[in-house]
C-alpha positions in Angstrom: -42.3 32.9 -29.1 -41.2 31.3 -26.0 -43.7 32.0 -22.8 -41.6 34.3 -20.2 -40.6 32.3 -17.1 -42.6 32.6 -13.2 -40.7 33.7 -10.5 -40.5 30.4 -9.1 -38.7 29.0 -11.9 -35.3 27.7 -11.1 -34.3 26.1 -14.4 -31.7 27.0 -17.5 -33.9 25.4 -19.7 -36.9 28.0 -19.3 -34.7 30.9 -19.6 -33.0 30.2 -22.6 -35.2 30.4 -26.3 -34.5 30.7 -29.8 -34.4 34.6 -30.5 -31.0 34.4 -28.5 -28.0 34.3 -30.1 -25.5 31.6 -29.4 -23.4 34.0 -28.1 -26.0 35.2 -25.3 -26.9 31.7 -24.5 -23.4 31.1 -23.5 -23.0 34.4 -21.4 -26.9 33.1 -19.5 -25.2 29.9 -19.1 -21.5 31.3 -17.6 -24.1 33.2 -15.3 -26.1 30.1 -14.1 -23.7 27.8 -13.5 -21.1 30.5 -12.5 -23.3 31.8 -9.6 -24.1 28.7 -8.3 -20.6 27.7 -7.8 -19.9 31.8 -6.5 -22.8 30.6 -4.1 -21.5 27.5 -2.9 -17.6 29.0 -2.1 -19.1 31.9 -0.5 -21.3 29.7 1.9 -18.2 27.6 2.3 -15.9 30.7 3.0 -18.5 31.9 5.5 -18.4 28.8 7.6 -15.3 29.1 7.5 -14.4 33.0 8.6 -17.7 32.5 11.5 -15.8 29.3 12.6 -12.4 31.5 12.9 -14.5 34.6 15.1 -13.8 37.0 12.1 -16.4 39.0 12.2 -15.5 41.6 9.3 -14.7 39.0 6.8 -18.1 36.8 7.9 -19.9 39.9 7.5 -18.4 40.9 4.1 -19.4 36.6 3.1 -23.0 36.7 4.2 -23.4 39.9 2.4 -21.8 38.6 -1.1 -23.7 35.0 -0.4 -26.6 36.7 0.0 -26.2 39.0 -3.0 -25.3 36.0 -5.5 -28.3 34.1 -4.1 -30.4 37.1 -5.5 -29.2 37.6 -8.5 -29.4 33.7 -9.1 -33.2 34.0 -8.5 -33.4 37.6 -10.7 -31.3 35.4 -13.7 -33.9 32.9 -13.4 -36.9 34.7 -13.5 -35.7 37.7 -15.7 -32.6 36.7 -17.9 -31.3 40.2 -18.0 -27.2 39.4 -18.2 -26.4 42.3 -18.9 -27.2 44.0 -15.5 -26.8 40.9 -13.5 -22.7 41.5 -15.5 -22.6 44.9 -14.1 -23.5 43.7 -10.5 -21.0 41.3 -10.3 -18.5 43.1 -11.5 -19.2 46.5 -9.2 -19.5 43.6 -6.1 -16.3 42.4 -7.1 -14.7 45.9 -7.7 -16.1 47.5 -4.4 -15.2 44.2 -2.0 -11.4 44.1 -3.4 -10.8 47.8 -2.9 -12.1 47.4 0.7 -9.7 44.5 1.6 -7.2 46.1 -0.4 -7.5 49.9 1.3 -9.2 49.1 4.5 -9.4 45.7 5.9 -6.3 43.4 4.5 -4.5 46.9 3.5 -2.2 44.9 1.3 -2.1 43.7 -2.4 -2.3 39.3 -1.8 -2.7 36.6 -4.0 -6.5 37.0 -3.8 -6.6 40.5 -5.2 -5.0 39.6 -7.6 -7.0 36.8 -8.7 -10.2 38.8 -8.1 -8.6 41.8 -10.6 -7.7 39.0 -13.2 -11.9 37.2 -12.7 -12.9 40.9 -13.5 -11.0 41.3 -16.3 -11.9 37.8 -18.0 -15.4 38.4 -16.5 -16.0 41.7 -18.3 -14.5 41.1 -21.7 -16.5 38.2 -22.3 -19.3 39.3 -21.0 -19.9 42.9 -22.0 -17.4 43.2 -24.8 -14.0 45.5 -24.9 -15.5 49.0 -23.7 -17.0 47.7 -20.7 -13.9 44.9 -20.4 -11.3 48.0 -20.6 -13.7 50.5 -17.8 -13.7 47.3 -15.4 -10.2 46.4 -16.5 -9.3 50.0 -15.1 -11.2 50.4 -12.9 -9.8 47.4 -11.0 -5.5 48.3 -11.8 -5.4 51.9 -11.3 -6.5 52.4 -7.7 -4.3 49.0 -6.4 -1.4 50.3 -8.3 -1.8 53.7 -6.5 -1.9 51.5 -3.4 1.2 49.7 -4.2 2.8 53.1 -5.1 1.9 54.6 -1.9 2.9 51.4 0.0 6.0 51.3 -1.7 6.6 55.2 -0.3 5.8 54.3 3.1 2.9 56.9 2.7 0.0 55.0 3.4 -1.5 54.7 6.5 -5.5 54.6 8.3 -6.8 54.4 12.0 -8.0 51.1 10.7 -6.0 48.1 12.5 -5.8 45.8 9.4 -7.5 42.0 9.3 -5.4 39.0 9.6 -6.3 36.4 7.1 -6.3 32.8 8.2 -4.3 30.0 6.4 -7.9 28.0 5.6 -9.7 31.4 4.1 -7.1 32.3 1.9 -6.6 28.1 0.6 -10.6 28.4 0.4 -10.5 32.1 -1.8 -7.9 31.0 -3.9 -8.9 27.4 -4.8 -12.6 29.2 -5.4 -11.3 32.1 -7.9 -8.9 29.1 -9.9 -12.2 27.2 -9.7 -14.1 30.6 -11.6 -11.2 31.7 -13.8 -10.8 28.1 -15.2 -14.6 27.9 -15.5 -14.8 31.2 -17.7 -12.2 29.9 -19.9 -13.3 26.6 -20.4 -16.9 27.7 -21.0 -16.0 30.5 -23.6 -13.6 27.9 -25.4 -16.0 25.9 -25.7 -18.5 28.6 -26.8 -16.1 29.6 -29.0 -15.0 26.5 -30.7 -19.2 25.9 -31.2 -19.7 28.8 -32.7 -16.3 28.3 -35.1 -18.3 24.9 -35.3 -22.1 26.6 -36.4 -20.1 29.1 -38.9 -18.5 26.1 -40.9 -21.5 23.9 -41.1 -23.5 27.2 -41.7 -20.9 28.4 -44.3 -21.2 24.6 -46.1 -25.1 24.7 -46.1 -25.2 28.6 -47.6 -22.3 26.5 -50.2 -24.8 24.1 -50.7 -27.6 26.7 -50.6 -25.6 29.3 -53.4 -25.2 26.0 -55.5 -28.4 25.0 -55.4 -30.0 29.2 -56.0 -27.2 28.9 -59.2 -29.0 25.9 -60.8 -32.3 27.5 -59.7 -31.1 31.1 -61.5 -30.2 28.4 -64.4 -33.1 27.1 -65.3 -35.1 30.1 -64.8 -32.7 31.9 -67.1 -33.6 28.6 -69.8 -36.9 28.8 -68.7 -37.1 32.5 -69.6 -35.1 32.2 -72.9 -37.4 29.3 -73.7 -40.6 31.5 -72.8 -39.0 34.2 -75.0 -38.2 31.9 -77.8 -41.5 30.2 -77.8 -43.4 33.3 -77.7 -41.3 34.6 -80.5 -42.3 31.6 -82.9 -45.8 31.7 -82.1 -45.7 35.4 -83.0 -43.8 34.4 -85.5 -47.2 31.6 -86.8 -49.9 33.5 -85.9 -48.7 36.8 -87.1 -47.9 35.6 -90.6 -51.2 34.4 -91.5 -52.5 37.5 -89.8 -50.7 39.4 -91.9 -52.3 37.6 -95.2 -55.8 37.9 -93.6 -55.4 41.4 -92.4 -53.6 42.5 -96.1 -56.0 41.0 -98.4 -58.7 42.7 -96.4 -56.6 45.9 -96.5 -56.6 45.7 -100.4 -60.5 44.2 -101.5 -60.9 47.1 -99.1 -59.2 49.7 -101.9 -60.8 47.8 -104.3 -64.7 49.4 -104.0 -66.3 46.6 -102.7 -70.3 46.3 -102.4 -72.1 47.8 -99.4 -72.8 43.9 -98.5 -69.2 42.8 -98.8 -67.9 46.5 -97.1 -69.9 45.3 -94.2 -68.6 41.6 -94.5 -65.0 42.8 -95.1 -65.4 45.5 -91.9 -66.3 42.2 -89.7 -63.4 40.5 -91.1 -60.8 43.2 -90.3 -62.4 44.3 -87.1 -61.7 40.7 -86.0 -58.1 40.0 -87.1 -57.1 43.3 -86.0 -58.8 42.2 -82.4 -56.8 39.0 -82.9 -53.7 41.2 -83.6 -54.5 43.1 -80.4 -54.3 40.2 -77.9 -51.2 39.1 -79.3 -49.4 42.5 -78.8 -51.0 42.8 -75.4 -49.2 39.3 -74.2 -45.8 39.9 -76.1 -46.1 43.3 -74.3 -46.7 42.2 -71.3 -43.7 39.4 -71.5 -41.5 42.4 -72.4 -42.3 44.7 -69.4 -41.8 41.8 -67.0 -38.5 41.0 -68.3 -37.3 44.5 -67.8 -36.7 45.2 -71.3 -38.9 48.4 -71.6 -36.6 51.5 -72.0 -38.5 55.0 -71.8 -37.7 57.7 -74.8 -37.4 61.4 -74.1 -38.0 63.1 -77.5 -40.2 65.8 -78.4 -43.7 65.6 -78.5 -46.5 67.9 -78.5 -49.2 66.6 -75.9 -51.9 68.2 -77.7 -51.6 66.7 -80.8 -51.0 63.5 -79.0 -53.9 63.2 -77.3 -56.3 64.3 -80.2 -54.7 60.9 -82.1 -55.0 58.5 -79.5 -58.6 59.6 -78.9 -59.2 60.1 -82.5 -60.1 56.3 -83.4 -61.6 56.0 -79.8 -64.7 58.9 -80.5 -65.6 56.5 -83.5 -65.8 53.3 -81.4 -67.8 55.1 -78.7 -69.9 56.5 -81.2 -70.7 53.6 -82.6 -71.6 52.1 -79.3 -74.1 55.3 -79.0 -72.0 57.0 -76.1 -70.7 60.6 -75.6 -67.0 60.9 -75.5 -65.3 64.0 -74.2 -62.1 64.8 -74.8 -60.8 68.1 -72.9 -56.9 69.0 -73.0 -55.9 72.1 -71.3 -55.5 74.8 -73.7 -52.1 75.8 -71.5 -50.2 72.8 -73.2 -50.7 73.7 -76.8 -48.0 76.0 -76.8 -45.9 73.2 -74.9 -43.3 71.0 -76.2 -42.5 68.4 -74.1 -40.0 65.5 -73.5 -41.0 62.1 -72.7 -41.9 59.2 -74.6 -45.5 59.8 -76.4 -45.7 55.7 -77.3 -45.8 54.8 -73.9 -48.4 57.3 -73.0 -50.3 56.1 -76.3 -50.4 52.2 -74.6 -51.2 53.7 -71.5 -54.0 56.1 -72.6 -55.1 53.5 -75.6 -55.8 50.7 -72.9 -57.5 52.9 -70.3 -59.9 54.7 -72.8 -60.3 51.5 -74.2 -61.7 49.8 -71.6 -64.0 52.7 -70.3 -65.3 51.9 -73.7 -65.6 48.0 -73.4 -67.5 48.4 -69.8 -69.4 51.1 -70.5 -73.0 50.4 -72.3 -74.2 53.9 -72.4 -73.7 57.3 -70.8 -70.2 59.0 -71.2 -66.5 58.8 -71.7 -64.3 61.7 -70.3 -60.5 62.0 -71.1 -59.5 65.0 -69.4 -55.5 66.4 -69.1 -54.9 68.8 -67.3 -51.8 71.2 -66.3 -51.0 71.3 -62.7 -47.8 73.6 -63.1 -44.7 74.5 -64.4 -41.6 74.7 -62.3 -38.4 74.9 -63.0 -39.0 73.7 -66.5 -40.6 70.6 -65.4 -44.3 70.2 -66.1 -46.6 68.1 -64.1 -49.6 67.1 -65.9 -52.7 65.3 -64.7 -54.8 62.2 -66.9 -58.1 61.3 -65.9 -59.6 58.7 -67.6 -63.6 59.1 -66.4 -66.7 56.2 -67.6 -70.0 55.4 -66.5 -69.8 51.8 -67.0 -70.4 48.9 -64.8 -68.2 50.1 -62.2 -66.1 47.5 -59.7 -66.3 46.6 -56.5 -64.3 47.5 -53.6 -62.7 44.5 -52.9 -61.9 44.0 -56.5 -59.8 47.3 -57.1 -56.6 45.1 -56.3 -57.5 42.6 -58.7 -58.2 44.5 -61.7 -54.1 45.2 -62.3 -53.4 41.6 -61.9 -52.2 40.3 -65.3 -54.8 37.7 -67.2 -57.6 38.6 -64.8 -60.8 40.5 -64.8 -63.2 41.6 -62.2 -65.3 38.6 -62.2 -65.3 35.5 -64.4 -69.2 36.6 -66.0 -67.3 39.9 -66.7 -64.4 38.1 -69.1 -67.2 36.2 -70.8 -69.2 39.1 -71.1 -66.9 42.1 -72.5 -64.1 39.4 -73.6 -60.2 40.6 -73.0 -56.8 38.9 -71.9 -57.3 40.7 -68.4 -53.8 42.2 -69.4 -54.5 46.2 -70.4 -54.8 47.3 -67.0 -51.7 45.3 -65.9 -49.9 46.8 -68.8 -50.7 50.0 -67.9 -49.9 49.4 -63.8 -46.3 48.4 -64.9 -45.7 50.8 -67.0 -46.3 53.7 -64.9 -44.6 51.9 -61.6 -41.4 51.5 -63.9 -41.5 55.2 -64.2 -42.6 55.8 -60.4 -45.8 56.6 -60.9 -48.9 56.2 -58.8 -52.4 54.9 -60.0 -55.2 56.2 -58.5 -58.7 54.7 -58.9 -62.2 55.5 -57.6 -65.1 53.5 -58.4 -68.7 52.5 -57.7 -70.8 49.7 -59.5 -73.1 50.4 -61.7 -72.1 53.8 -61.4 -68.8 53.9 -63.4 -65.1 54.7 -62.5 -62.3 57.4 -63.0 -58.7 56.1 -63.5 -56.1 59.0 -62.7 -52.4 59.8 -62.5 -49.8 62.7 -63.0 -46.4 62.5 -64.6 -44.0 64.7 -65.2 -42.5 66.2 -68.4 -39.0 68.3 -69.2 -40.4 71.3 -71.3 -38.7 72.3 -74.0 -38.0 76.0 -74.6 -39.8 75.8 -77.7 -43.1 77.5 -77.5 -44.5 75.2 -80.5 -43.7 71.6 -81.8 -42.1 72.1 -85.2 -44.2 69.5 -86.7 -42.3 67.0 -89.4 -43.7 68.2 -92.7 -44.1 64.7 -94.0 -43.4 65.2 -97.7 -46.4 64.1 -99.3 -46.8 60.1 -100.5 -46.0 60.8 -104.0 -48.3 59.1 -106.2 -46.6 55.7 -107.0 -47.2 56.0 -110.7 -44.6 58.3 -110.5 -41.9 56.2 -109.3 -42.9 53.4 -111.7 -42.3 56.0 -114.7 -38.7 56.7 -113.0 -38.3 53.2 -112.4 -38.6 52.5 -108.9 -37.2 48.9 -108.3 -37.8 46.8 -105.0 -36.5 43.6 -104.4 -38.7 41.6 -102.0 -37.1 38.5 -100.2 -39.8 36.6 -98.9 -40.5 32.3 -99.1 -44.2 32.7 -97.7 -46.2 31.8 -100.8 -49.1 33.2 -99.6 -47.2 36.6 -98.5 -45.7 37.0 -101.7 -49.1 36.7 -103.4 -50.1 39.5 -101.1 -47.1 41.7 -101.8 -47.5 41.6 -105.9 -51.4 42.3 -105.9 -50.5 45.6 -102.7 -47.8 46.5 -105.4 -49.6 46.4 -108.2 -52.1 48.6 -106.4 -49.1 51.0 -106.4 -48.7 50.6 -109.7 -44.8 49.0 -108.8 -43.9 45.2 -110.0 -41.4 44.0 -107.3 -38.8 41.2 -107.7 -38.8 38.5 -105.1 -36.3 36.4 -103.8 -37.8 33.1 -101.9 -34.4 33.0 -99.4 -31.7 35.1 -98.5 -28.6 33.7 -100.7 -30.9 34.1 -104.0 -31.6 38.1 -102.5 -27.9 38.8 -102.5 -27.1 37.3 -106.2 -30.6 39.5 -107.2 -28.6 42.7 -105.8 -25.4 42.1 -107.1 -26.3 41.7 -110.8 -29.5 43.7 -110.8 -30.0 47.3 -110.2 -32.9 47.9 -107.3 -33.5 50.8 -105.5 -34.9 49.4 -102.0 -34.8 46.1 -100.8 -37.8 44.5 -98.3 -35.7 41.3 -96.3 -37.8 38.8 -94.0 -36.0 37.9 -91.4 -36.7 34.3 -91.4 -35.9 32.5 -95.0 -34.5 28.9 -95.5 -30.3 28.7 -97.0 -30.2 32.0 -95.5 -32.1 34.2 -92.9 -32.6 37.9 -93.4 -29.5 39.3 -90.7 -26.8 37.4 -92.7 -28.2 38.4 -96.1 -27.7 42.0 -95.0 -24.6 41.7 -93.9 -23.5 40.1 -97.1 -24.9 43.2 -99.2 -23.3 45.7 -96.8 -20.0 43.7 -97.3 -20.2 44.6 -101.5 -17.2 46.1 -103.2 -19.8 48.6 -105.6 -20.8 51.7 -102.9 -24.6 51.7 -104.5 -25.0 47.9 -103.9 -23.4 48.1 -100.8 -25.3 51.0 -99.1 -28.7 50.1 -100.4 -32.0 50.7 -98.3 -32.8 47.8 -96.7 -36.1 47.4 -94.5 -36.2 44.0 -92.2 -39.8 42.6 -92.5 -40.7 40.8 -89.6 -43.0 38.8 -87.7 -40.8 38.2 -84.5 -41.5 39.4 -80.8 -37.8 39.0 -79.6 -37.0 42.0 -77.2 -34.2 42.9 -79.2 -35.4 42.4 -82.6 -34.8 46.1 -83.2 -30.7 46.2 -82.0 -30.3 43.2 -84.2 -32.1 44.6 -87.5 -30.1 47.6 -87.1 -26.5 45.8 -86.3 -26.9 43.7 -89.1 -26.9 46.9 -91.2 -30.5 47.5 -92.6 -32.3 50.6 -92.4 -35.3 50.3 -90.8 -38.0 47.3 -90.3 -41.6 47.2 -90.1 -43.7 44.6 -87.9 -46.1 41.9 -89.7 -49.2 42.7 -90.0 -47.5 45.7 -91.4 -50.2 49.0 -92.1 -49.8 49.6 -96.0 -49.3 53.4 -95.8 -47.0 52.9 -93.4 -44.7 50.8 -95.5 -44.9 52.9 -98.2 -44.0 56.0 -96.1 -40.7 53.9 -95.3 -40.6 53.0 -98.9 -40.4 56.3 -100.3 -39.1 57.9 -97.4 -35.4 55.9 -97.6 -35.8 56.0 -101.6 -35.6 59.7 -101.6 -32.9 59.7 -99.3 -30.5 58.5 -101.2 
């Protein structure tokens, strides 16, 4: 900022700085160089009247000189324009009504120049409401003049001035002098400032072009990001889901104590594996925007009790007391709102109170804090006594791919990312985080959010129809056509099948699954998504497109590995049923397995 000038200062240059605009540098300049040429008429137009004995009119000039001279000093050592405007303009308004009324008593040349100065003078400077009051102010009482004049109905005591030849030749040449000055200097201004808006107008071209290519190759850079992180979910998740199956079934197959234990290890660590992954594809997907929140019904209660469920073994095993304590006001409450979102954000905060807590206590308390007008606010606290954080860490701990300290990562292990997870997803819905904290000492992670109640007083609960036993769909001849080209997948699939007691058909792309379906008779059909000749979408789109009605509307469910956002629209535009994510759960594929098998 520019340091304000003394009051000795007697320079533009030191009243003029760049938080004007270039409009009020040209009304500071008009001022400046207009009152030093006001000054130096009015000290010539006072020689002048002394020189001629006029005593009224020298007395009138050394009072205006000595006014200008003032205000000259005031502009340069307070740049206020605004009131040095007004002061000029009342000077100029008072002086011409005198000579006008009282000492001239006639309308001349010079009053007329002195209305037309006020009215440049006051546009230009103080804009059209002022410019019209001074404008006014100046017509109205010398037309009243002229009116009376005109009547022969004006007279005063007052014997009027005569003006000498020299004064008025002086007045006049010195208000042409102004008015041409105040045009010419607001041209110029003007023409500057048409100047400024083109060249600014070309650079924010310039600027918009250059921000287009930048949105551009973020947009590439973002679909890239996308795409890459869909192909290496896409890698790592298909192996996964060959480690994490073959565990799944030497699991069911009563293994040792020795090799329980060694097969516990081995799924404990792919499904850790499995974790990280979903945490960063997550992540990716909440800061792209593409999170949308559900409002079905849910039953909090219930909710709670199987988010926490696997969480009291974990603590357990870590020899630590969990608590879970839901208010017995919400059992009878059926909510709206989207109970996987609360899962993620619930899973992650218990889960870390679990990580960074060695021993003492876990507390997951939810509590009611009222119903009004059919909205319920409810309360989470998420409560350890773990290692606590430090003050000027709280900040850090929601920042994706960090951690409190460095020894912590490499001590409790982690992506740094549940915590920031959790963060976005309740600022997306408006909610606020709070945190207290001591180290060694533990924490407590809190928030409210608010639910639509139903008027339910109970959740009617899906009656899952019981998995029937898979021998019995084998004796009514359950056929599933599997189209899968990962060797090592499809070796998975026929020994999980054959624990069903099913033998499934495969199909190792998606042209050969079409000619399976329309000569062979299945009842479900299991599609990967990504096969050579043909890829899972168009395969399904095929089959929907058969003449036969059975063929046609056969139960399709997209298998997939993928993390696109919109994996999900596309599965279900391209006509199949339903899909299930690799590593797929095997219960829960054979819920969806029987499930659209009945329905039909």
């Amino acid at each position: 900022m520019k340091k304000k000038p003394n009051f000795f200062n007697i320079f533009l240059r030191n009243i003029l700085s760049p938080e004007q605009s270039m409009l009020d540098e040209a009304r500071i300049r008009l001022l400046y160089y207009g009152l030093f040429l006001a000054a130096v008429a009015l000290a010539a137009l006072t020689i002048n009247v002394f020189l001629q004995h006029q005593v009224v009119f020298t007395s009138i000039a050394c009072i205006l000189l000595i006014c200008v001279v003032l205000l000259f000093k005031y502009l340069t050592w307070i740049p206020n324009w605004r009131f040095i405007s007004h002061t000029l303009l009342i000077l100029a308004l008072v002086v011409n009504l005198l000579d006008v009324f009282i000492i001239i008593q006639n309308v001349d040349i010079i009053s007329i120049q002195v209305i037309i100065l006020s009215v440049l003078f006051s546009f230009y400077m103080l804009g059209q409401r002022w410019g019209l009051f001074y404008s006014l102010a100046n017509l109205i009482p010398v037309l009243a003049f002229m009116v009376f004049e005109y009547g022969n109905s004006y007279f005063i005591s007052f014997k009027p001035e005569k003006v000498d030849q020299s004064t008025i030749i002086i007045s006049i040449l010195a208000n042409f002098i102004m008015i041409i000055y105040i045009h010419s200097h607001f041209y110029n201004a003007f023409i500057n400032n048409i100047r400024k808006l083109n060249e600014t107008s070309q650079e924010q071209g310039r600027l918009n072009a250059a921000y287009q290519v930048s949105i551009e190759k973020a947009e590439k850079s973002s679909h890239a990001k996308s795409e890459f992180l869909s192909t290496m979910s896409h890698e790592i998740r298909t192996p996964l889901n060959a480690v994490i199956g073959m565990t799944n079934l030497m699991l069911m197959s009563n293994p040792r104590a020795d090799q329980l234990d060694n097969l516990d290890i081995l799924k404990f660590s792919a499904n850790n594996l499995l974790s990280i992954v979903n945490d960063v594809l997550d992540f990716n997907k909440i800061e792209s925007g593409k999170v949308e929140f559900e409002k079905i019904k849910f039953n909090l209660v219930e909710l709670m009790g199987n988010i926490c469920g696997g969480q009291i073994i974990k603590a357990e095993e870590k020899g630590l007391k969990f608590y879970l304590d839901v208010d017995n006001r919400l059992k009878s409450k059926v909510l709206f709102g989207d109970p996987t979102r609360i899962t993620q954000i619930i899973f992650n905060l218990v889960s870390n109170a679990i990580k960074f807590t060695q021993q003492g206590n876990i507390w997951v308390r939810v509590t009611s804090l009222g119903d009004r007008h059919n909205t319920l606010t409810v309360n989470f606290t998420v409560k350890d006594t773990g290692i606590g954080i430090a003050e000027d860490n709280m900040e850090a701990i929601f920042e994706p791919f960090t951690q409190e300290s460095i020894t912590t990562t490499r001590q409790y292990g982690g992506t740094g990312l549940g915590l920031a997870i959790v963060k976005r997803l309740l600022e997306l819905q408006n909610i606020q985080m709070h945190v207290t904290s001591k180290v060694g000492a533990g924490s407590e992670f809190s928030f409210n959010m608010e639910f639509p109640v139903s008027t339910e007083k109970t959740v009617e609960a899906a009656v899952a129809q019981p998995a029937q036993d898979a021998a019995g769909y084998v004796n009514a001849g359950l056929q599933i056509l599997i189209a899968e080209d990962n060797p090592v997948n499809v070796m998975l699939m026929k020994k999980l099948f054959s624990k069903w007691g099913i033998v499934p058909t495969f199909a190792d792309n998606g042209e050969h699954a079409i000619e399976l379906v329309q000569y062979g008779n299945f009842n479900i059909v299991l599609m990967d998504l990504q096969m050579p000749v043909m890829n899972g979408f168009d395969a399904a789109i095929e089959i929907r497109k058969m003449p036969d009605p059975k063929k046609a509307n056969i139960p399709i469910i997209a298998l997939t590995a993928s993390a696109l956002f919109d994996i999900k629209e596309k599965v279900y535009d391209s006509g199949m049923n339903d899909y299930v994510s690799k590593p797929f759960k095997p219960d829960e594929l054979k819920e969806k397995i029987f499930s659209l098998v009945e329905a039909v």
